[in-house]
C-alpha positions in Angstrom: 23.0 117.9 5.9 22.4 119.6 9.0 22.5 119.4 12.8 19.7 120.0 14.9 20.2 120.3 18.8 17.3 119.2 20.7 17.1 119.0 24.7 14.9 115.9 25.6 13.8 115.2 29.4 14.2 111.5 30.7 11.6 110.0 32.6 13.5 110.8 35.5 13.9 114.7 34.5 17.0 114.6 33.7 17.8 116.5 30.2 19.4 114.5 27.4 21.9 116.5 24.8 20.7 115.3 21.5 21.6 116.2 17.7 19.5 115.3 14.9 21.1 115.2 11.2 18.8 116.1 8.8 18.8 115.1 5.2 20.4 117.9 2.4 16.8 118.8 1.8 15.9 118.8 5.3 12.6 116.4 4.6 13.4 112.9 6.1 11.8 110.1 4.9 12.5 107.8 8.2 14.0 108.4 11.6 16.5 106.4 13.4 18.4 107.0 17.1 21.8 105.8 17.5 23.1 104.4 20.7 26.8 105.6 21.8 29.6 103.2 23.3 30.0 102.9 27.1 31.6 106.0 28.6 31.7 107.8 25.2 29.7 110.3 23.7 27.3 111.3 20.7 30.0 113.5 19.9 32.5 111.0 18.7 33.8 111.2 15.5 32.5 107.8 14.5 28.8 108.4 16.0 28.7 111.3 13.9 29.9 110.1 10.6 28.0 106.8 10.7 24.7 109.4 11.6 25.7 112.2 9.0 26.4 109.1 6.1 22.2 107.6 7.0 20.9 110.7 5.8 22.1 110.5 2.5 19.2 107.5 2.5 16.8 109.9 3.6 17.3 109.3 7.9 16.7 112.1 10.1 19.3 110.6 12.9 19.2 111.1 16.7 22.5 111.2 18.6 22.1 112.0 22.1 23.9 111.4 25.4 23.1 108.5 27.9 22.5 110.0 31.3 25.7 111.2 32.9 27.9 111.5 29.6 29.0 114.0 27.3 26.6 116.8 27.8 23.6 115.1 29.2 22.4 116.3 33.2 23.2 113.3 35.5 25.9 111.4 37.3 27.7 108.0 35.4 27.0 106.0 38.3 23.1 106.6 37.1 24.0 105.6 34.0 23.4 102.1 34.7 22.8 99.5 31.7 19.0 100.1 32.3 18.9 103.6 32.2 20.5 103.4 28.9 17.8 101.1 27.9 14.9 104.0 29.5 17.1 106.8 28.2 16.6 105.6 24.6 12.9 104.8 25.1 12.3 108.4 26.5 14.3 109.5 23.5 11.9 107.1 21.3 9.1 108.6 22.8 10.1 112.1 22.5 11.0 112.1 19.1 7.8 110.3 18.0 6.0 112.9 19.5 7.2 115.8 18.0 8.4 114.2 14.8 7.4 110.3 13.4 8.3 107.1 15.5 11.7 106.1 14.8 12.1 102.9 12.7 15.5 101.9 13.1 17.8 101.8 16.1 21.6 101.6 15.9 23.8 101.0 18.7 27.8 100.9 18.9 29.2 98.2 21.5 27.4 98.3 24.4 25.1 100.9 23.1 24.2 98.1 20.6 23.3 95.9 23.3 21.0 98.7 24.8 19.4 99.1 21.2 18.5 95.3 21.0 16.8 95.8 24.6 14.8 98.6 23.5 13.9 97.2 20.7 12.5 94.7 22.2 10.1 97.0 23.5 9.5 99.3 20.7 6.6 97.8 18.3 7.6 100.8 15.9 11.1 99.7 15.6 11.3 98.0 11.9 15.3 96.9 12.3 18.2 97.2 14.4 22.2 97.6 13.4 25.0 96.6 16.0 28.0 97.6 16.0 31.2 95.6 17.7 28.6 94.9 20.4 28.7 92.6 23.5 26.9 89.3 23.4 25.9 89.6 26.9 25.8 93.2 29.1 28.4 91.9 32.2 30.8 92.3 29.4 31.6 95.4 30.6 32.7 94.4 33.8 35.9 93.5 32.7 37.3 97.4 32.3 36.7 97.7 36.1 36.9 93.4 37.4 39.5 94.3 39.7 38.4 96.8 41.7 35.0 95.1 42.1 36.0 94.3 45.4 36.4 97.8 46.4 33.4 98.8 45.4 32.0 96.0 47.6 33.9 97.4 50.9 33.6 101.0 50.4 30.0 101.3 48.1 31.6 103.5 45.2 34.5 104.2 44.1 36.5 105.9 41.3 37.3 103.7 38.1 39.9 104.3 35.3 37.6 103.6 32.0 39.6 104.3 28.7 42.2 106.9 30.8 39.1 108.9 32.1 37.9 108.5 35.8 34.7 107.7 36.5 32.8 107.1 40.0 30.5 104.5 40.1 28.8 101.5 42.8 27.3 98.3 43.5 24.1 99.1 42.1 25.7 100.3 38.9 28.0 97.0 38.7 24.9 94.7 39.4 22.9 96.2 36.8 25.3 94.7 33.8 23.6 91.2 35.2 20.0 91.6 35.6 19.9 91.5 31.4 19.4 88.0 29.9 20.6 89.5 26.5 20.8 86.3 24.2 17.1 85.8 25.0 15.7 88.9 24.3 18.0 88.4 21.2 16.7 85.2 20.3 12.9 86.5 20.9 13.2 89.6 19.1 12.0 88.5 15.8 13.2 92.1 13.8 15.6 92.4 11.4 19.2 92.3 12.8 22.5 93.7 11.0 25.4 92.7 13.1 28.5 94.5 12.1 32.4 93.5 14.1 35.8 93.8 13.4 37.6 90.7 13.4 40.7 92.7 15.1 38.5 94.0 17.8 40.5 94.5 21.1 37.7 95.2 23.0 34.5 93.3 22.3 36.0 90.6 20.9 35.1 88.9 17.2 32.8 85.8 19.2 30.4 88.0 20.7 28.8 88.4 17.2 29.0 85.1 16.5 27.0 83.9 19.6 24.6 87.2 18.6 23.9 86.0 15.4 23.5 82.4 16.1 20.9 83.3 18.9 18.9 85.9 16.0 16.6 84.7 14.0 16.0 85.6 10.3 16.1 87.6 8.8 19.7 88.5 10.2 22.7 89.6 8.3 26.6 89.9 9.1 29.1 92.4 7.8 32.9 92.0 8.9 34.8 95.4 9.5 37.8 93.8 8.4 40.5 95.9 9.9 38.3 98.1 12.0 39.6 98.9 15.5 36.5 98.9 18.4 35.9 103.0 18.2 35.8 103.1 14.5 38.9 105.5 14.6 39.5 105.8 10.8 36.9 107.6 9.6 36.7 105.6 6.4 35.3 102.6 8.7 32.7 104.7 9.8 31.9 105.8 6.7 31.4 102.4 5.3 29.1 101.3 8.4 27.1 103.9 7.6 27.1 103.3 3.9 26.1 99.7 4.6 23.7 100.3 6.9 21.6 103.1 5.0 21.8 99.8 1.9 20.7 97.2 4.6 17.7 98.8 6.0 16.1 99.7 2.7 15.2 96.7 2.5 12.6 97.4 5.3 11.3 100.7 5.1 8.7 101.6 2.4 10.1 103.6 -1.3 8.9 106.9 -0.4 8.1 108.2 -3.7 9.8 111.1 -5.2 7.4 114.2 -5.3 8.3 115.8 -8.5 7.7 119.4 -9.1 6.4 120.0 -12.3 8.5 121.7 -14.5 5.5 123.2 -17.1 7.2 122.3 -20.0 10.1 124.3 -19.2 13.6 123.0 -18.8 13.6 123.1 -14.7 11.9 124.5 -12.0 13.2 126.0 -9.2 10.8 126.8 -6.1 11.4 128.2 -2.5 8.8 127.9 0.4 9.8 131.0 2.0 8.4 130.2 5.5 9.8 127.4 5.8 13.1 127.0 4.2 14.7 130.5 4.2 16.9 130.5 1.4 17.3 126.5 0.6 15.6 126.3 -3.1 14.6 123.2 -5.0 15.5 122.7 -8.2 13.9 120.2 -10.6 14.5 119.1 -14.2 12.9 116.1 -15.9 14.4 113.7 -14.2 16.7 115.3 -11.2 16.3 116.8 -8.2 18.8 118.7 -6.5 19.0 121.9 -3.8 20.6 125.3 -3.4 21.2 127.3 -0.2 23.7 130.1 0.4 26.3 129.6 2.8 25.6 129.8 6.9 28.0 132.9 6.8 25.6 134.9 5.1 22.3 133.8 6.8 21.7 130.5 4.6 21.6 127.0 6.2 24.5 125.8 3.7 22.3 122.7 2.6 23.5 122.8 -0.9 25.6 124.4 -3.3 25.2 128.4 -4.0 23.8 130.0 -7.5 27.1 131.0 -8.2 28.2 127.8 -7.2 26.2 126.0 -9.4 26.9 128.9 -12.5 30.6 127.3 -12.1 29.2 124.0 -12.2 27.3 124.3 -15.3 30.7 125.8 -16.8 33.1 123.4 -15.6 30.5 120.2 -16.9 30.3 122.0 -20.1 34.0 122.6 -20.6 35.3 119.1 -19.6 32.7 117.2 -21.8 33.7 119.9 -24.8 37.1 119.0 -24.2 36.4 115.3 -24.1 34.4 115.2 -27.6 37.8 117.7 -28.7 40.1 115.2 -28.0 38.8 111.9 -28.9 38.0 113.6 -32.4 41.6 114.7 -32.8 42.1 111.3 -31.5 44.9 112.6 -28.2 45.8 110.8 -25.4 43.2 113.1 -23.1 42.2 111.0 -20.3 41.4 113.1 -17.6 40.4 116.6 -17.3 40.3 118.6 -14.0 38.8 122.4 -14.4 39.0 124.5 -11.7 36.6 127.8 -11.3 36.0 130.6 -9.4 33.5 133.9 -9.5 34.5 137.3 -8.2 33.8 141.0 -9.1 36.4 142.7 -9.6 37.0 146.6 -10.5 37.7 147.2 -14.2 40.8 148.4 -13.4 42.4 145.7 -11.9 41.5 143.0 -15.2 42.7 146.0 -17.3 39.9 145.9 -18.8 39.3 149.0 -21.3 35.7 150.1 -20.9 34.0 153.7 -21.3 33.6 154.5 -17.5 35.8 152.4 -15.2 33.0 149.9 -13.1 32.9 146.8 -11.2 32.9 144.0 -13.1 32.0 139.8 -13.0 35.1 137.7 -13.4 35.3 133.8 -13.8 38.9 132.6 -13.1 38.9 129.1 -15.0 42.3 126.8 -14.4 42.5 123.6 -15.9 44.4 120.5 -15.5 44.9 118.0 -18.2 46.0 114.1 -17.7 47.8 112.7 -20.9 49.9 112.4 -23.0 49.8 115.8 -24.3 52.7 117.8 -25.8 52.4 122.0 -25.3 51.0 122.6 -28.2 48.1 120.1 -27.6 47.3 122.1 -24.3 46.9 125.3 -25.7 45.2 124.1 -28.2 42.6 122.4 -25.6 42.8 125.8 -23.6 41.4 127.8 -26.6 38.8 124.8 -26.6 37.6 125.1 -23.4 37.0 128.8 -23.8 34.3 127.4 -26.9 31.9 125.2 -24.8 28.1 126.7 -25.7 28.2 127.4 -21.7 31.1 129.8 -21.9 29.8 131.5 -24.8 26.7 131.8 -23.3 27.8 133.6 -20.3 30.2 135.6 -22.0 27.7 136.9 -24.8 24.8 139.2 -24.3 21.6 137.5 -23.5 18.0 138.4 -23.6 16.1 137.3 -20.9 12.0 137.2 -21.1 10.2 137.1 -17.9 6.7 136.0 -17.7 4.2 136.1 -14.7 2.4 133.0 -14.4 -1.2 133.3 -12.3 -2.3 130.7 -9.5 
């Protein structure tokens, strides 16, 4: 996965701060734009997990910041209810032209309000995901009710929101009710996931009921249990994501896995040098997987290293050889835990007797057995592990034939 920053201009010139998370492979299949919470940001923890956990179902995800927030050019008081609705289409617009319309729009609280407006709008929008949202806009109001009054007498003034101050005025309190949100709702005729915590504080449990009853089909509902408003534990956010990516694959096309062909070889592993630097696809019969090398050393860190993936092979082979060890000796193995790590080291330093003193590869394998196991079963599975065909074959001379193959 990766993060993109992008710098998108509002119709009203104003320059959004976006991210876009990108797949492991960098090659989305769909886009989607999530919606932040009111007075929060794209950089909250829970706008970035929920984003970052839709890739894995092949989303390239937008995260930006409404006008006035987070890192985005504007003041809040602009950041009325309908400029969040315009900010999104502008995003909408921006990212279908540079990229491919986004299909799904999720919004948190009153974020997912904003979503169902836009969406509204949006013909290329194929299905929406709320989350803890507001089943009317003036919802709001209620962080800042008592000092409406102020704001009547004096035009603007400074708010408490959440323990940050904000300044906003009567245009921006008005705004909240020029929205008939259960209509739109009810005409809006997309598919609707409506996610809330029944122990929300904040937008309380009803609003999705009266959401949902307003929706039509198809519409689904998904409780966060013990969820707080903000998502704070980052397994909640996790999961919404997780559901969501599940929920909407129901309505986008199965993009068909390109398979590179492995000419009757074992696997294939190809790199578009232009394109993807270092990241390499790999391809056996029937998986697909990538390597990169880390950002430190001028990779983009989308997968797992070749050495990485040299201690992979060796700790797979080790625990299953340890497995089909033990159930044949018939011992209480039930879990095996083998831990690896590649270094060169100097000859000297692994006392290692050779003719003239060098540099050296070393593999520093640890392993960790569950069972009931006395000592003399462990070493026993020790000397085993050092016996899988993957150890042998790195630790024995190999031959390697290289072949050019033309266009």
């Amino acid at each position: 996965m990766k993060s993109t920053k992008l710098k998108i201009k509002n119709s009203k010139g104003l320059t959004l701060n976006a991210y876009m998370e990108l797949p492991a492979n960098q090659k989305p299949n769909y886009y989607a734009i999530f919606a932040h919470c009111f007075t929060c940001s794209s950089n909250l923890n829970a706008v970035k997990h929920v984003s970052r956990s839709l890739t894995q179902d092949g989303f390239a995800v937008i995260r930006f910041d409404f006008t006035g927030l987070g890192r985005s050019e504007g003041e809040f008081a602009d950041s009325h209810f309908s400029a969040n609705v315009q900010d999104l289409l502008d995003v909408h617009s921006y990212i279908s032209g540079h990229y491919e319309a986004p299909g799904l729009l999720v919004g948190h609280s009153l974020g997912g309000a904003a979503v169902l407006v836009a969406a509204s709008k949006l013909k290329a929008v194929k299905a929406v995901a709320t989350i803890g949202a507001p089943a009317t806009v003036g919802h709001v109001k209620h962080l800042f009710s008592h000092q409406i009054e102020d704001i009547e007498d004096k035009g603007s003034v400074e708010v408490d929101i959440g323990g940050r101050p904000f300044i906003i005025n009567k245009d921006f309190v008005e705004e909240f009710d020029k929205t008939d949100l259960p209509v739109i709702v009810k005409n809006l005729r997309k598919p609707l996931l409506i996610m809330h915590s029944p122990l929300d504080k904040i937008v309380g449990i009803d609003n999705a009921k009266q959401l949902y009853l307003k929706a039509h089909h198809p519409k689904s509902f998904i409780t966060l249990d013990d969820a707080d408003h903000l998502l704070s534990e980052e397994k909640d956010s996790q999961y919404v994501g997780e559901i969501i990516g599940t929920w909407a694959s129901r309505y986008f096309p199965q993009v068909e896995n390109k398979m590179l062909d492995t000419e009757g070889e074992q696997l294939v592993g190809h790199l578009n040098i232009i394109e993807d630097n270092f990241t390499t696809s790999i391809q056996t019969k029937n998986h697909t997987f990538i390597a990169d090398e880390p950002s430190g050393i001028g990779g983009s860190d989308f997968g797992p290293s070749p050495y990485e993936y040299l201690n992979a092979a060796l700790a797979a082979c080790t625990a299953m050889t340890l497995k089909m060890y033990a159930e044949r000796k018939k011992w209480d193995l039930r879990e095996v835990f083998v831990y690896l790590s590649h270094s060169r080291k100097h000859s000297d330093d692994l006392m290692v007797k050779v003719d003239k003193p060098k540099y050296m590869d070393h593999i520093n394998k640890k392993l960790k057995f569950v069972g009931n196991l006395d000592d003399t079963q462990k070493e026993r599975l020790k000397e085993i592990a050092s016996r899988c065909p993957v150890h042998k074959t790195i630790a024995s001379e190999v031959v390697f034939e290289t072949q050019i193959i033309e266009e």
